[in-house]
N, C-alpha and C positions, 0 to 999 in steps of 0.2 A: 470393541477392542480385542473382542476374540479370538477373531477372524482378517488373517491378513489382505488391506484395500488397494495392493498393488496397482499400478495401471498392465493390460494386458501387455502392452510393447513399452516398453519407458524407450526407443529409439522414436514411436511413433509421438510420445509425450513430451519428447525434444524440439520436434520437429514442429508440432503445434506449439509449443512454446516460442519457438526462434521464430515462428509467423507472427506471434502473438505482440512480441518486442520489437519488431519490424514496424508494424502497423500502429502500433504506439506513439512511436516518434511523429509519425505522420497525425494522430491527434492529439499530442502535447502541444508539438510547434505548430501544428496546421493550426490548433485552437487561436492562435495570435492573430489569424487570418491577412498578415501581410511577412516581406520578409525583410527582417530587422535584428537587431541585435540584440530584442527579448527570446526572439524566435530562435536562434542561437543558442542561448543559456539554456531556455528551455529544453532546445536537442541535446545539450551536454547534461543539462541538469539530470535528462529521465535517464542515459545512459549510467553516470554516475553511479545516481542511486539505484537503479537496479543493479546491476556489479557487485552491490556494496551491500544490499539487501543479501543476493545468492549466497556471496561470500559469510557471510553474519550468520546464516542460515545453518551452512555449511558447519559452522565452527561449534555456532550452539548444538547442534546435531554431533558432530565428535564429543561435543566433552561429556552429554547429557547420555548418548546411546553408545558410546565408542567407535564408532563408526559415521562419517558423513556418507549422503547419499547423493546420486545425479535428482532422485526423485524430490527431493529434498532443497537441492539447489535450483531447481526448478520452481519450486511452490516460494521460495525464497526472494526469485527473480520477480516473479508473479507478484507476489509482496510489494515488493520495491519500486514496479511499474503501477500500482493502485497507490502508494501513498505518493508521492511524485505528483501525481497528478493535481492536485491541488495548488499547491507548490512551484510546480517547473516556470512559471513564469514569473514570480516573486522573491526568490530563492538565487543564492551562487551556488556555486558547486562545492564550496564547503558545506551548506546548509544541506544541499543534498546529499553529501556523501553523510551527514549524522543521521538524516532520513531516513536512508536506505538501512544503515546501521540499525537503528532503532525498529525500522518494521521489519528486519529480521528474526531482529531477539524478540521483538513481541508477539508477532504472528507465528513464530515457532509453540511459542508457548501456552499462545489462546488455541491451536489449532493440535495440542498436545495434551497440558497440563488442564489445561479450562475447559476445554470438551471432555474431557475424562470424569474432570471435580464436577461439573454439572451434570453428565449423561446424557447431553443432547445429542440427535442425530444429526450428523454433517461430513457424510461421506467423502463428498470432495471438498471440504474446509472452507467454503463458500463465507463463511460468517468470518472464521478465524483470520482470514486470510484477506478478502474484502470489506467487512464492518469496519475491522482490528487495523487494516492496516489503511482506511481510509480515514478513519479517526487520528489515526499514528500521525499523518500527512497532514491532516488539515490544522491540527494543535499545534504539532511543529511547525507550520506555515508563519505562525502566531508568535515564534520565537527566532525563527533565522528570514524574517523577509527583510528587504536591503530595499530601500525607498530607492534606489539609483535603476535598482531592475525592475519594480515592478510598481513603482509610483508610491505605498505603505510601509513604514518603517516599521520592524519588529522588534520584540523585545529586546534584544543585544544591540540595537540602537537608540534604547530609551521609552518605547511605546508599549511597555508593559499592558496598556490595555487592548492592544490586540489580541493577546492570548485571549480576550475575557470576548472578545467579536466571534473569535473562532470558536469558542465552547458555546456560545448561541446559536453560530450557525450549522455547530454538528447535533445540538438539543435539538433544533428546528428539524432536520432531517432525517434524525431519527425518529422523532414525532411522527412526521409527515407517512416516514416510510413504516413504521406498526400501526398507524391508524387505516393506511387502505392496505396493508396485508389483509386487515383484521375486516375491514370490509370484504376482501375478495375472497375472502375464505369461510364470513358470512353467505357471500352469493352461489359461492359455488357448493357449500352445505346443502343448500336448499333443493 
């Protein structure tokens, strides 16, 4: 926190970003693997919520620094295309645009407030911003999915216990994925 982690060119940090959202869409909707009108929702969904993440980003960054930033709105976007994902085919685009919302405010904040309060290292927000906002996505999934798009009803249609599917299968992943961290860092110790 000493030392400012600017990126060298934030035009070059754009530019890798807008590849980044480009290529997205291509595996949100491509994920449906035919073209339909999941495939659809899904291209509007990840649009949506990323929009709606940057912007969120944006906002909690004025009110919190006084200032919003592009780099900022960036890591925002970034946000918004990682929770989305889960999501873009089970979800409307109201669902996503609270998505996007929510991994804004929350990925600002784990990648702010929570890397600070802990003292971990995470230069580029890797955790804040992908853990924080892939959990953000998949809980939410749990509470805005529409049985009409994606065959499961979510909670705002009654199915309260999907939320409780989705916090197993982000327990399950997180397991999965600190057990062979902890492997590979056993192996490569050695």
């Amino acid at each position: 926190p000493k030392e400012p982690m600017a990126p060298h060119s934030l035009v070059m940090t754009m530019i890798g970003a807008s590849l980044l959202w480009v290529g997205w869409f291509g595996f949100n909707a491509g994920s449906n693997l035919e073209s339909n009108g999941v495939t659809a929702v899904a291209f509007v969904n990840t649009m949506v919520a990323t929009c709606a993440a940057a912007v969120s980003w944006a906002v909690v960054e004025q009110i919190h620094h006084g200032k919003a930033s592009m780099l900022g709105a960036v890591t925002g976007a970034v946000a918004g295309l990682v929770a989305i994902t889960p999501a873009s085919g089970f979800v409307g685009p109201v669902g996503a645009l609270w998505i996007g919302v929510a991994a804004g405010v929350g990925c600002f904040f784990a990648a702010t407030t929570v890397k600070r309060a802990l003292g971990y290292d995470d230069s580029l927000d890797v955790f804040g911003v992908h853990c924080v906002g892939g959990i953000i996505g998949a809980l939410l999934t749990g509470v805005f999915a529409l049985k009409a798009i994606g065959g499961a009803s979510g909670a705002l249609e009654g199915n309260v216990g999907q939320i409780w599917t989705q916090i197993e299968g982000v327990a399950a992943t997180l397991a999965w994925s600190g057990i062979v961290t902890l492997v590979i860092l056993i192996v490569v110790n050695m």
